[in-house]
C-alpha positions, 0 to 999 in steps of 0.5 A: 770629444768628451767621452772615453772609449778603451777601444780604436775605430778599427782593431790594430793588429797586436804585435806578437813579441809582447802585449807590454810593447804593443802597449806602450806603442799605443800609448805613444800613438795616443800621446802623439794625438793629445799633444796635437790637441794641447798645441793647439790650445797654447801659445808662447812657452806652454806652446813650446813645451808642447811641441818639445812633447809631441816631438819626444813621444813621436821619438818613442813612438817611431822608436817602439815601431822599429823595435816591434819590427826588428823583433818580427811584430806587426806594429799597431798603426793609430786609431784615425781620432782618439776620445779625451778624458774632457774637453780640452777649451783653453790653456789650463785644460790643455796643462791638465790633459799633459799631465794626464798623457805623461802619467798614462804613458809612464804606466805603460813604461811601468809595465814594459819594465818588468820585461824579461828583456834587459834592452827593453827595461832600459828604455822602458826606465828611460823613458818613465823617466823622461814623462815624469820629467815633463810631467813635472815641467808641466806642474812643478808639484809632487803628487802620486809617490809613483808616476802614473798609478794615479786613479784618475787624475783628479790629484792634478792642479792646474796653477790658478794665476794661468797656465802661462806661469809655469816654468819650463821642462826638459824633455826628451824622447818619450802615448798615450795618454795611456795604458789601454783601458785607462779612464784618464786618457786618450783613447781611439774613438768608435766608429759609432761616434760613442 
């Protein structure tokens, strides 16, 4: 679980009405997966906060599904697992992995923004919006000027007094862990286990 790859076990079928959409819905379906993983490494507030992600991304996910559909596309279903950037052992790798997921997926949106379409550019910011937000709730501390355009994560601090200390976040509806490609993420893990 500590290797990534860039490619699912299986191939989705890519929608046809914009490789920027296909890819922010294989960003949410990789986020949905790692926050999976980061609830189940936390407990009390940081579980909370956890658990308010997952349903957000989830939120997103479903929400890019409809809109892929309603424009005649063919959803990419998630890969069955997905690889993590490390092993997730404990809380403080868990607030790691959730800043990682957020900028990853705000580097998504970041794409889908330039869409010529102005509904999409607006969900598109709403949503970068909403992964900064939660980034930040998960790390009160300012790092990258842009969210997400990070080379690999390693700006990311996790607070030494535990992770249990870190304030809250809002959040709202808002995968991946990532753009496909991306070292730092959650990606689909082969058939052949690598």
């Amino acid at each position: 679980m500590t290797e990534t790859s860039a490619e699912p076990a299986r191939a989705p079928a890519r929608a046809p009405v914009g490789d920027a959409l296909g890819r922010a819905l294989s960003a949410e379906h990789a986020a949905v997966y790692a926050y999976g993983v980061i609830g189940g490494k936390t407990s009390g507030a940081l579980l909370r906060r956890a658990t308010a992600g997952f349903d957000a991304h989830r939120a997103r996910r479903d929400q890019l599904r409809a809109l892929i559909s309603q424009r005649g596309g063919t959803p990419a279903e998630p890969g069955p697992t997905y690889r993590l950037p490390f092993e997730v052992r404990g809380p403080a790798d868990a607030v790691r992995l959730a800043l990682l997921v957020e900028q990853r997926v705000t580097t998504a949106y970041l794409e889908l923004a330039a869409d010529r379409d102005p509904a999409l550019r607006r969900i598109a910011a709403l949503a970068a919006q909403e992964c900064a937000t939660r980034a930040y709730g998960w790390q009160p501390k300012i790092g990258d000027p842009f969210p997400g355009m990070g080379r690999d994560g390693a700006d990311v601090d996790v607070p030494a007094q535990g992770a249990e200390s870190a304030p809250a976040a809002s959040s709202g509806p808002a995968g991946s862990a990532g753009a496909p490609g991306q070292e730092a993420q959650p990606e689909p893990s082969g058939e052949d286990g690598q």
